[in-house]
N, C-alpha and C positions, 0 to 999 in steps of 0.2 A: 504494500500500500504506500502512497505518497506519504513524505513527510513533510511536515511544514513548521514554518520559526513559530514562535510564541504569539500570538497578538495580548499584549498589554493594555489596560484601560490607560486612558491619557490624563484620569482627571477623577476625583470621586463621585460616586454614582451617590453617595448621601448628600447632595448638597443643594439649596432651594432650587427650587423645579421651576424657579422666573430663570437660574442662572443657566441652569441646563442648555447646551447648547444639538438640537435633536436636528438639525441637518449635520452637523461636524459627526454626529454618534453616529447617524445610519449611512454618512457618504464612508465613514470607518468600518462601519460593520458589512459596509456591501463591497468594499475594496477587498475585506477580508475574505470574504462568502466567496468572491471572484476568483480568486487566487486557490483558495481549498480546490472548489469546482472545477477549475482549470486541468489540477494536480489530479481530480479523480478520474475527468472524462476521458477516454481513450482520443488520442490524437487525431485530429482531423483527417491525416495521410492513412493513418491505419487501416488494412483492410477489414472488411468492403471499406472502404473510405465515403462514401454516399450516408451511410446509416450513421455514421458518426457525425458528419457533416450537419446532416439533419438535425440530430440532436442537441448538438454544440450549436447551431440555428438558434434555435427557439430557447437553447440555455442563455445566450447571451444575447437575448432580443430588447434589452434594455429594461427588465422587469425591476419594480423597487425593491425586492428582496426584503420582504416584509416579513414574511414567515421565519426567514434564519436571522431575521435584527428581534423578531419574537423572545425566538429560539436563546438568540444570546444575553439580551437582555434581561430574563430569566434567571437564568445564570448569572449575573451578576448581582438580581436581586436576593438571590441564595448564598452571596458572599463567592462565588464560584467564577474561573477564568474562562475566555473564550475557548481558548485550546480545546479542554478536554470535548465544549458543545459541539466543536466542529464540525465534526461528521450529521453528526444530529443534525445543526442546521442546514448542512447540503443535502440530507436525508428528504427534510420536508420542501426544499425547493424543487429537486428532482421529482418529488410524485406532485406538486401542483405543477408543473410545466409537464410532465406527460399529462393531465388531464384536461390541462387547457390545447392539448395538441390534438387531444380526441375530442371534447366539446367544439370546436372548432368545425370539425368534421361534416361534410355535407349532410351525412346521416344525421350529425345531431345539428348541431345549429346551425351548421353552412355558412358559417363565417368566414369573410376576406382579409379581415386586420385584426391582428393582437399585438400590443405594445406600437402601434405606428407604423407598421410594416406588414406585409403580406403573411398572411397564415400559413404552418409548414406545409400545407397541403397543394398549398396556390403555387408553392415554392417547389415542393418535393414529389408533387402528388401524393394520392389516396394513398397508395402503398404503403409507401417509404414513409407518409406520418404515422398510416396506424401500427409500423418497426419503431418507430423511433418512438412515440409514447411506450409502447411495449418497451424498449430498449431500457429508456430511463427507467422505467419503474420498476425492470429488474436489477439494475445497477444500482438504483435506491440503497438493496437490500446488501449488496456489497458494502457500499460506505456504512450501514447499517454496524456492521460487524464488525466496524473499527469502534464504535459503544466501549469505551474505560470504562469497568465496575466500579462502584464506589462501595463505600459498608451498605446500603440500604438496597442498591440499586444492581440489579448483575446484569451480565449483557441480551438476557432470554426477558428478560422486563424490558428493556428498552425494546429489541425487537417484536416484543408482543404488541406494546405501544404505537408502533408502524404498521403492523397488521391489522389491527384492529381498528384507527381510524383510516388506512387507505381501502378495506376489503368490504365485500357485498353489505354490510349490516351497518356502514358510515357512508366512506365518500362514495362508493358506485351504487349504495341504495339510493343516494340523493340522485344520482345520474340517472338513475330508473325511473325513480319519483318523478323526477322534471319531465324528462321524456314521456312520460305515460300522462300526465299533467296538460302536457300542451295541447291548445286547443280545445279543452276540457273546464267547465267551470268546477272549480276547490276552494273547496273551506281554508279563511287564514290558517286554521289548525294545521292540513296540511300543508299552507305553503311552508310554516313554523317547520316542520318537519323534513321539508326540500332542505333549507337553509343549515339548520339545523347538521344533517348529513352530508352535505354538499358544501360547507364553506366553515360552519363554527367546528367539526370535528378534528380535519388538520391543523386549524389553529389553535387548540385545544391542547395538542399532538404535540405542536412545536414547544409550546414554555411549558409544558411535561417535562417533555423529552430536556429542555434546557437546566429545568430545576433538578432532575436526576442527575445529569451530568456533574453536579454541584453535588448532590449526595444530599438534594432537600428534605426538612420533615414532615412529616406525612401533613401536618397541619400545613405546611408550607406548598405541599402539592396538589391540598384541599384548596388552598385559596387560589395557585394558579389556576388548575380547573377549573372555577366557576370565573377568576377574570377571562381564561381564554374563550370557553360559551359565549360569556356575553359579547367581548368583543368581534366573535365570529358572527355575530347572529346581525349585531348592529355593521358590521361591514357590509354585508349582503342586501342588507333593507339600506344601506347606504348609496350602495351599486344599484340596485333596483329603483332608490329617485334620478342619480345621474343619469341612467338609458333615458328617462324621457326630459329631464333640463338641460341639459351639456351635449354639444356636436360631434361629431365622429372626430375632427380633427381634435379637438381639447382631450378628449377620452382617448385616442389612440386605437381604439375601436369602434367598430360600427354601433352610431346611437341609433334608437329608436326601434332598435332590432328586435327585442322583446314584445313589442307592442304589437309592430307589424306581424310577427309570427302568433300571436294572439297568448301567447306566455301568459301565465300568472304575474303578477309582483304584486309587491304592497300598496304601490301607487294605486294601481288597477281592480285593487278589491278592497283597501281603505280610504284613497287618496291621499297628496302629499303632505297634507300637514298632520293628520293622524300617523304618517309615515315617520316624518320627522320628530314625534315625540317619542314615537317607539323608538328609534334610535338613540335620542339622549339619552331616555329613560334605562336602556340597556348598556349606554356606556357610562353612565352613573353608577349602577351594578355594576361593573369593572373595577369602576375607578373602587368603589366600598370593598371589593375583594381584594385590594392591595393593602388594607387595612394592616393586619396582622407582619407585614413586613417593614413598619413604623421608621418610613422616609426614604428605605432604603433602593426600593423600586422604583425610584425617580425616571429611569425610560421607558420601562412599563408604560406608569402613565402618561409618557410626554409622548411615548408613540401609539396613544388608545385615542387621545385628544387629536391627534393626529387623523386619526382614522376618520373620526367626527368629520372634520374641518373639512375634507379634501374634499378637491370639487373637479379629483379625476380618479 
């Protein structure tokens, strides 16, 4: 397996959340995540060289790397270093970029842009994307295995942790869900339920997986849990008012596509200001589940606030 230098904090993670500096954290933590990812993916030249290409595509299509500054940030709120999270957080950027390679997909959404450039598909065709998701998210499970046990934590817990939210009963029951969904009227209950499986599960996944790596306590893994839920749920109901406010060029993706295709969202079955409170309301739940880590998850919640705010 690759090896890679140390990444150091530059700065204390206890310190008032005005001084926090959360672009300098995550342009840090995604330089980091880069260089990991780089080290893990099989070389562009490598044969087939095509399938890697692919993959290495859509790895480095300019995505924010959200889920592995989760991941790290986590772990820092456990007292714990990025090192040991590394793999972790390449773990859970890998299975959301294969599933954003297969969402994508004529079959499922028939989308032409993710992140501001053509989907692998437009790029690679049919084939060689639905390799290349398959690809990544069996290489996933490779970096997987680089998991460092800690006393609480062994490396069959961490990889449980990646099974269970990437497999039929999280993220692809969500993918079920939606797809059986469309064009169908459903109860918010179920869309709760899409979301839920389809977007709060890996992010749930990630400051797991990050507070383990840290060797967190169980109290400590109770509360990431319930911040990552919430923040997952309100990211989705976040994404679901941008498809209908914001342009394909500001998004980097096709807007309004959800709507057109007669999708579910919350806009569409509560409207957008009932939308928007669900949102806050669930990233207020977030922010109260950092409680118990008293000051010391200062990026947590400077990248939950975040989450709020964006308006891509």
């Amino acid at each position: 397996m690759p090896t890679r230098k140390g990444t150091n904090q530059s700065r204390s993670l206890s310190e008032s959340p005005d001084l926090f500096d959360l672009k300098e954290y995550l342009d840090r933590a995604s330089r980091a995540v880069d260089r990991a990812l780089n080290a893990y993916l099989p070389n562009a030249r490598m044969k087939p060289a095509t399938i890697h290409r692919a993959m290495r595509y859509s790895i480095f299509a300019g995505g924010k790397r959200m889920r592995p500054a989760l991941c790290l940030a986590a772990a820092d709120a456990c007292g714990g270093a990025w090192e040991p999270a590394m793999s972790s957080a390449c773990v859970v950027e890998c299975i959301h970029t294969y599933s954003l390679i297969h969402d994508d997909l004529p079959s499922m959404d028939n989308d032409d842009l993710r992140r501001g450039k053509p989907t692998n598909h437009k790029v690679f065709g049919e084939a060689i994307a639905v390799l290349a998701g398959d690809a990544l998210l069996t290489h996933a499970f490779e970096m997987a295995a680089d998991f460092q046990p800690t006393k609480r934590y062994s490396l069959k817990d961490a990889v449980l942790e990646v099974v269970k939210a990437s497999g039929s009963k999280e993220l692809i029951a969500g993918q079920v869900a939606d797809a059986e969904a469309e064009g169908q009227q459903i109860t918010p209950q179920r869309l709760k339920y899409i979301h839920e499986c389809k977007t709060a599960a890996l992010l749930m996944c990630s400051v797991r997986l990050g507070g383990m790596s840290a060797n967190c306590t169980p109290a400590q893994l109770k509360a990431l849990s319930e911040f990552g839920y919430n923040v997952g749920l309100a990211f989705q109901v976040i994404d679901d008012i941008l498809d209908v406010t914001q342009t394909s060029e500001h998004l980097g993706k096709t807007a309004g596509k959800d709507e057109a295709s007669h999708k579910a969202t919350y806009p569409s079955l509560i409207g957008l200001d009932k939308s928007r409170k669900i949102a806050s309301k669930l990233t207020q739940n977030a922010f109260d589940a950092l409680a118990p880590f008293k000051g010391k998850a200062v990026a947590l919640h400077a990248i939950a606030e975040y989450l709020l705010k964006r308006t891509h």
